[in-house]
N, C-alpha and C positions, 0 to 999 in steps of 0.2 A: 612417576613422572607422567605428567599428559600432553603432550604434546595441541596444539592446535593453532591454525591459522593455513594461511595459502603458499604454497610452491609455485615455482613457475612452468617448471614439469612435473606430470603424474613421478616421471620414472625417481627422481630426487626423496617421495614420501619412504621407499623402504631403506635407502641411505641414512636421511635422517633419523629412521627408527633404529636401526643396527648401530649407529651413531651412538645413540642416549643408550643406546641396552648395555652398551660394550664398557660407559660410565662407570669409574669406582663408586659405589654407594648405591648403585640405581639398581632397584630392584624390581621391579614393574615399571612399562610405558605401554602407556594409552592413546591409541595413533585417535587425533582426530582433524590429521595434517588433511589438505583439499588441495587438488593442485588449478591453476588460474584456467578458467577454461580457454580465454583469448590466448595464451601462449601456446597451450597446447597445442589449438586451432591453426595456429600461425605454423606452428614446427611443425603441423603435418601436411601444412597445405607444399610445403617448403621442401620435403623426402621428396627425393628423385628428381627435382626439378631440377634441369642444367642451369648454370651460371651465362647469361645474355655475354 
């Protein structure tokens, strides 16, 4: 199985891969998941900041 395409967090790419391994039938996966840089970007500007 190959996975590819965008997440919206990095941390979601080894979920999805432990996901598809864990599959009945699936014998190999192929990460070539990416995660969205703009979300990223956003959730980290976001840690630790208080709530206005």
């Amino acid at each position: 199985m190959t996975l590819t395409g965008f997440v919206q967090h990095r941390g979601l790419i080894p979920i999805a891969v432990r996901l598809c391994e864990s599959a009945d039938g699936v014998v190999d996966v192929t990460n070539h998941l990416a995660a969205d840089a703009d979300a990223d970007a956003d959730a980290d500007n976001m840690e630790g900041t208080p709530e206005p």
